[in-house]
N, CA, C and O of each residue as an XYZ file, in Angstrom:
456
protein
N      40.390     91.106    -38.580
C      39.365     91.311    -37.562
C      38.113     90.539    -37.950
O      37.844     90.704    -39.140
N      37.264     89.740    -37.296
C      36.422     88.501    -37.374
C      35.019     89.540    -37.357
O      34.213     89.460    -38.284
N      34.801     90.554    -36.171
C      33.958     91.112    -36.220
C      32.948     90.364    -34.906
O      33.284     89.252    -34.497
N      31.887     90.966    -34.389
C      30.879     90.563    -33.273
C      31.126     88.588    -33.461
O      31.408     87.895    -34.438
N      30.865     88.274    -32.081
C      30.707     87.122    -32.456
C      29.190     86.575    -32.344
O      28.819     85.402    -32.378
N      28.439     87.716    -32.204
C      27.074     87.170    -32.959
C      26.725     87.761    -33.953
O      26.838     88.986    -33.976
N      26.131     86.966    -35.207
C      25.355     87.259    -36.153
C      23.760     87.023    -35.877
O      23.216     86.193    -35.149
N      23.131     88.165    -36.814
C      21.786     87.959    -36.357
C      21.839     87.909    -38.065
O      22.625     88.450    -38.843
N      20.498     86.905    -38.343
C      20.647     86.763    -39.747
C      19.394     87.472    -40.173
O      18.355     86.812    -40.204
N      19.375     88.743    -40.505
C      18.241     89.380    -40.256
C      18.312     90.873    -40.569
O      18.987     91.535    -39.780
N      17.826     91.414    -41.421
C      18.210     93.091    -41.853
C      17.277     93.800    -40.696
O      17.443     95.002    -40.491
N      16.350     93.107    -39.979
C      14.759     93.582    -39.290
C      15.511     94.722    -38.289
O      16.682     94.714    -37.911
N      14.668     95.502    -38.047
C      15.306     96.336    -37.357
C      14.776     96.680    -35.972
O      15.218     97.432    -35.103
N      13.894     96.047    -36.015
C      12.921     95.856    -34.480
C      14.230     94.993    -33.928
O      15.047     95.362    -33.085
N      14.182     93.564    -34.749
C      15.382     92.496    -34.112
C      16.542     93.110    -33.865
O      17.047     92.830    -32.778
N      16.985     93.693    -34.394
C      18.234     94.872    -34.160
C      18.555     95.620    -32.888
O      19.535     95.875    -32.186
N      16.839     95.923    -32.944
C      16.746     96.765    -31.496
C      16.897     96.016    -30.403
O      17.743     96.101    -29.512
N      16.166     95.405    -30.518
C      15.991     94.008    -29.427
C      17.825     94.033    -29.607
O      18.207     95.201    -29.688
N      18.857     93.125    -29.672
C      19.803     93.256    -29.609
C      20.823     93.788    -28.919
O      21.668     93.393    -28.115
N      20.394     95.203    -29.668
C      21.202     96.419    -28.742
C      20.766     96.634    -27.463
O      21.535     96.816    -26.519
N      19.065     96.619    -27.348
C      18.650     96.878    -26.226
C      19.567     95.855    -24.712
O      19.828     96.212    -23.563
N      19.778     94.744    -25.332
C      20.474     94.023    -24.392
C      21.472     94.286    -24.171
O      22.056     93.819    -23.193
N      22.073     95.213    -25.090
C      23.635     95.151    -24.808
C      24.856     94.229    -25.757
O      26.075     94.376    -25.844
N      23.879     93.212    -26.412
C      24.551     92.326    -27.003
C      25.455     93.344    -28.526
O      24.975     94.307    -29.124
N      26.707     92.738    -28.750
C      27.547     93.568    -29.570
C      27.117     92.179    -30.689
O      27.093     91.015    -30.289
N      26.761     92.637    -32.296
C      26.318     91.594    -33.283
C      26.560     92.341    -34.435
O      26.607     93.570    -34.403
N      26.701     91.747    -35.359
C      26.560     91.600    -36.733
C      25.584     91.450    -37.466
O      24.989     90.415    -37.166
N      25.001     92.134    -38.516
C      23.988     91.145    -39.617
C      24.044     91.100    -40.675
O      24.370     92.047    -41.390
N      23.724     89.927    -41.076
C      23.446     89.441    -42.166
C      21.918     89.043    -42.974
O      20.974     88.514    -42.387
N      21.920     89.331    -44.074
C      20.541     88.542    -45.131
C      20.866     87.289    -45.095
O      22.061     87.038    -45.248
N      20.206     86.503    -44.949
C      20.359     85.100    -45.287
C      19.605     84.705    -46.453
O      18.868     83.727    -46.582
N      19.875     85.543    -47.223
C      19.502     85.117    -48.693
C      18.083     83.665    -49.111
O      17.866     83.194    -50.228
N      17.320     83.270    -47.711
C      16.460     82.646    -48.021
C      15.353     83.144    -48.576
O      15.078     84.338    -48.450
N      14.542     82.253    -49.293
C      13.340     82.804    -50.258
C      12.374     81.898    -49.569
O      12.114     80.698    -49.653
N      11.787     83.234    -48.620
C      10.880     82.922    -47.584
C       9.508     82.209    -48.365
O       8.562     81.682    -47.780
N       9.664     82.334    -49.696
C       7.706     82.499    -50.046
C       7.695     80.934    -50.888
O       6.799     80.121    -51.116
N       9.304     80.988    -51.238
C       8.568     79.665    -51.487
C       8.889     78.560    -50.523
O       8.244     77.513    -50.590
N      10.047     78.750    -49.436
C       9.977     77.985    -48.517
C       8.492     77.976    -47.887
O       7.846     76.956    -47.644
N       8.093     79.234    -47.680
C       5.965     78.717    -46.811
C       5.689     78.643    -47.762
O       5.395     77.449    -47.798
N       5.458     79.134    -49.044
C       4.703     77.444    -49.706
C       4.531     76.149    -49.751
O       3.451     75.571    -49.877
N       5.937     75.510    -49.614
C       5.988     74.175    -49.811
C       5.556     74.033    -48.329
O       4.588     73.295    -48.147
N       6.102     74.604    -47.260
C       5.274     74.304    -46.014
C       3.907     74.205    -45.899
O       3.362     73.246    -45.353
N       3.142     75.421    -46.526
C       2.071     74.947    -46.302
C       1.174     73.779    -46.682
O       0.338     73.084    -46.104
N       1.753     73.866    -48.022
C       1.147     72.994    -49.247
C       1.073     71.671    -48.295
O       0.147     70.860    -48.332
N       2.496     71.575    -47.219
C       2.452     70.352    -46.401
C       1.575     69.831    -45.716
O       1.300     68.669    -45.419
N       1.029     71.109    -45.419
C      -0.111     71.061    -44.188
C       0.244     71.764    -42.534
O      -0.435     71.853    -41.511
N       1.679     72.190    -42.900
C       2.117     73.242    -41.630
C       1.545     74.057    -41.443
O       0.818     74.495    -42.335
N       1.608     74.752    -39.980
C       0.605     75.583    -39.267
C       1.100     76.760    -39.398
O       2.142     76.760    -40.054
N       0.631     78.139    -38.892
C       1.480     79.234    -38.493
C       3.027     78.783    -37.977
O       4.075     78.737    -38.621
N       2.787     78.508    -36.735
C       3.777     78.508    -35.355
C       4.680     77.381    -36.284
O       5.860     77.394    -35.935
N       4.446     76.603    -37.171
C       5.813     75.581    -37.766
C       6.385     76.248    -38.844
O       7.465     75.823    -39.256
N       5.812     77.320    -39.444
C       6.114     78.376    -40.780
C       7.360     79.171    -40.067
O       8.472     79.324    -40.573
N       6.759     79.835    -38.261
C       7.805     80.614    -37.984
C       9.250     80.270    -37.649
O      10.246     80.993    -37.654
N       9.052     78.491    -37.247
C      10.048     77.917    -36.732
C      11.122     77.786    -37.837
O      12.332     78.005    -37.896
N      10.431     77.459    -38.457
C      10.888     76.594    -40.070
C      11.638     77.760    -40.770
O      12.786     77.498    -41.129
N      11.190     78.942    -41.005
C      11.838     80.134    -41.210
C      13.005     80.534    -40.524
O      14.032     80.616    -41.198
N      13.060     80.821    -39.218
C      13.970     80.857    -38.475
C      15.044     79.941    -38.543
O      16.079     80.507    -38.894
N      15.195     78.536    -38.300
C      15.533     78.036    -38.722
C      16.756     77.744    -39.956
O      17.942     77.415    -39.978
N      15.784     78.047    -40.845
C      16.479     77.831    -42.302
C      17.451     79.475    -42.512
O      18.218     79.685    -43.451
N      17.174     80.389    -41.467
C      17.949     81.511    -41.783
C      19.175     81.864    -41.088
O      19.944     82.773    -41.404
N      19.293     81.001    -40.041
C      20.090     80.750    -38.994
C      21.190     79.291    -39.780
O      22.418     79.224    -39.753
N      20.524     78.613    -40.208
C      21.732     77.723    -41.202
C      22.158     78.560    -42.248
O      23.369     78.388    -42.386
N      21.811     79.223    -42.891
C      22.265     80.014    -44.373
C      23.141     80.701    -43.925
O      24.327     80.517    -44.202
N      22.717     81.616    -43.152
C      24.230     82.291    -42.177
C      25.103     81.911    -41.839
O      26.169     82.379    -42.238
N      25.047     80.811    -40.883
C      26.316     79.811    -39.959
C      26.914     79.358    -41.135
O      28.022     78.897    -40.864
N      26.669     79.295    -42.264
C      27.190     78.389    -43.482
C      28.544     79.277    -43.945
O      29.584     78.846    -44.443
N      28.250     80.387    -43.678
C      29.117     81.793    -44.371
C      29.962     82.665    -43.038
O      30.966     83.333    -43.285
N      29.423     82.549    -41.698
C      30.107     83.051    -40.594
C      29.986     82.714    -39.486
O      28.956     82.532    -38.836
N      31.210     82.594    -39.158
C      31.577     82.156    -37.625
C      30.710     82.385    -36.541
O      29.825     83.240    -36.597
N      30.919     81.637    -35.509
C      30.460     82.166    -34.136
C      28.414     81.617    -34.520
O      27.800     81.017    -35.401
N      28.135     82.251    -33.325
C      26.478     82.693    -33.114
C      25.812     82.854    -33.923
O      25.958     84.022    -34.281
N      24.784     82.160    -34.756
C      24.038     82.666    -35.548
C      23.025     82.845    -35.030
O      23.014     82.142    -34.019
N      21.794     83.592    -35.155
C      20.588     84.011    -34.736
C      19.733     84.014    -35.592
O      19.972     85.088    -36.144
N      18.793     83.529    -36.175
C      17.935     83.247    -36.929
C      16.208     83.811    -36.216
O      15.995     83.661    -35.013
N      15.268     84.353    -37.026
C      14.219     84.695    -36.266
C      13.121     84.530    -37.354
O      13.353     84.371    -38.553
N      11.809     84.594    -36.734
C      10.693     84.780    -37.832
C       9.159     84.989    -36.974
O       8.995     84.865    -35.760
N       8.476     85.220    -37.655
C       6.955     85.744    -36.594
C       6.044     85.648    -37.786
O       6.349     86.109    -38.886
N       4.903     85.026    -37.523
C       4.092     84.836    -38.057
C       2.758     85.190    -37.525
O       2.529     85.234    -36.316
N       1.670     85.501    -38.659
C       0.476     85.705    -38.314
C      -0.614     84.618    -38.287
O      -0.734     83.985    -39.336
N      -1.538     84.249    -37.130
C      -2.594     83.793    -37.198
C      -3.735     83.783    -37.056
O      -4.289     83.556    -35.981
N      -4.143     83.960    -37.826
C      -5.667     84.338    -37.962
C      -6.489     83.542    -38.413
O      -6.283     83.245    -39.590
N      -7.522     82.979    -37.844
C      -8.213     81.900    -38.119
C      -7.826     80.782    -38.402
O      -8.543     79.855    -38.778
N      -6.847     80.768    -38.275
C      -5.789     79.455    -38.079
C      -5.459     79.385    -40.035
O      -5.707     78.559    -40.914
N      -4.845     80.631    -39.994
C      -4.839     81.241    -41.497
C      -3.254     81.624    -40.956
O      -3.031     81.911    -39.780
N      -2.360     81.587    -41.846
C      -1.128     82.512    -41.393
C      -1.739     83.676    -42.598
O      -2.663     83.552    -43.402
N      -0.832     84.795    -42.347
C      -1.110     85.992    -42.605
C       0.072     86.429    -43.134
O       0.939     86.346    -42.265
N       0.649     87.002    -44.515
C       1.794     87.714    -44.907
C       1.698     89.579    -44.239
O       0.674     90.082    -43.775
N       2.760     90.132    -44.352
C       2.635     91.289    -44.265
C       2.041     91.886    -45.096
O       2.185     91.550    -46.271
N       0.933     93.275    -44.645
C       0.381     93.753    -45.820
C       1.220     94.416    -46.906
O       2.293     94.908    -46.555
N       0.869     94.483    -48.138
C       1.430     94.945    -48.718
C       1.216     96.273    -49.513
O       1.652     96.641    -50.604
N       0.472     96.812    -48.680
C      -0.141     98.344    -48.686
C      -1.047     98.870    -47.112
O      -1.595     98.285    -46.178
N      -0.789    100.333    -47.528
C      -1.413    100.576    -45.874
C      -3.042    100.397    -45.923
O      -3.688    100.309    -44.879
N      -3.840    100.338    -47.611
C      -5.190     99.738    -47.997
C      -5.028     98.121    -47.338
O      -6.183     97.719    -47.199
N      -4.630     97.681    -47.151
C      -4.697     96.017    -46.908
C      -4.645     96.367    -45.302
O      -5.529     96.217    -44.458
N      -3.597     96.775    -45.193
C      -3.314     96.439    -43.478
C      -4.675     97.220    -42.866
O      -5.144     96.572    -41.930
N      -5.553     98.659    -43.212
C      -6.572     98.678    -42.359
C      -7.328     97.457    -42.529
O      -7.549     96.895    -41.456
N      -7.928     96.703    -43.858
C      -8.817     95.969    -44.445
C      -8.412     94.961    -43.330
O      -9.349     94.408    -42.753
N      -7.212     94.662    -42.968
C      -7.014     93.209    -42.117
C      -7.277     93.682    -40.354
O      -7.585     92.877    -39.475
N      -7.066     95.169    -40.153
C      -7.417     95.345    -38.832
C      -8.891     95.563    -38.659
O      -9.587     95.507    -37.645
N      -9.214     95.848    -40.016
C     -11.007     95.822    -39.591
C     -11.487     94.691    -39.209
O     -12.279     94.509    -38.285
N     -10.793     93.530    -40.250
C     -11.102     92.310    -40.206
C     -11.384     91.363    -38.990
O     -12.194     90.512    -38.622
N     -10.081     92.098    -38.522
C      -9.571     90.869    -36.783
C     -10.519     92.146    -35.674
O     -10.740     91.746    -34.531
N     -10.941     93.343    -35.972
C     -11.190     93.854    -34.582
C     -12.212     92.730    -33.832
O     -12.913     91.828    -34.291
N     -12.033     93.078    -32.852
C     -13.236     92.442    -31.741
C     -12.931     90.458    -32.213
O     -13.791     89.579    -32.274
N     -11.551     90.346    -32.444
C     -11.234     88.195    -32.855
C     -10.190     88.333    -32.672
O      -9.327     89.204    -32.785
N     -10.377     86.742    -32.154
C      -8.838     86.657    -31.488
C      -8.186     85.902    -32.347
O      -8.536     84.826    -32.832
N      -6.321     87.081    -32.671
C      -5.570     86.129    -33.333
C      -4.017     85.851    -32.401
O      -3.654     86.419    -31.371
N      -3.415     84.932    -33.078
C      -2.131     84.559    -32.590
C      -0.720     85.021    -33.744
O      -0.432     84.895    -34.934
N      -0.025     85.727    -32.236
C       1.545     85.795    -33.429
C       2.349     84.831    -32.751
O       2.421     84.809    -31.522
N       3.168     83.755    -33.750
C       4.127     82.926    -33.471
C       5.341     83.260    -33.659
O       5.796     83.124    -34.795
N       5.979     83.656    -32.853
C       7.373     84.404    -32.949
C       8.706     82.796    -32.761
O       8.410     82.028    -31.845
N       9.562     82.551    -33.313
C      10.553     81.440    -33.352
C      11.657     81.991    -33.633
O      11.794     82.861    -34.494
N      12.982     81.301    -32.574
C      14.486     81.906    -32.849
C      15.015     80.157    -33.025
O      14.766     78.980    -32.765
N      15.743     80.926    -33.547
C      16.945     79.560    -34.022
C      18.046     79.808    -33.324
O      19.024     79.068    -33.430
């Protein structure tokens, strides 16, 4: 048995939802990419938010297809802020510190599928 013939390469569980919500029958997978130093070397490039999310997506949607059949789905979302990308906080101290930060400024999320 082969299993869904889409893979979503992605443990996320929002993306998951999204998924089911459609109806779509899928699979997932980690795609074992190492997001931090792939946006490093991106940035270091001079890439923006919105090319971090692509570029992510992307590269997680090949790591998958490499290992299983059918559909791969690759995703990524990024933060921009001041034309800053933004990691997830990594405490619920950071994440108010960053909503104090942005209240009342405008930022951008770059969401990208592969």
């Amino acid at each position: 048995m082969s299993g869904p013939p889409v893979t979503l390469a992605s443990k996320s569980a929002a993306r998951s939802s999204l998924l089911r919500g459609a109806g779509v029958p899928f699979a997932t997978a980690d795609s074992g990419v190492d997001e931090d130093i792939l946006k490093a070397g991106l940035l270091a490039r001079g890439a923006g938010p919105a090319e971090v999310a692509a570029a992510l997506a992307r590269e997680k949607a090949l790591a998958v297809s490499r290992i299983r059949p059918g559909l791969v789905i690759g995703a990524d979302q990024t933060l921009d802020f001041e034309g800053r990308l933004h990691d997830k906080p990594v405490d619920l101290a950071e994440a108010a510190a960053r909503l104090r930060a942005m209240r009342g400024r405008t930022h951008a999320l770059h969401a990208a599928v592969a």
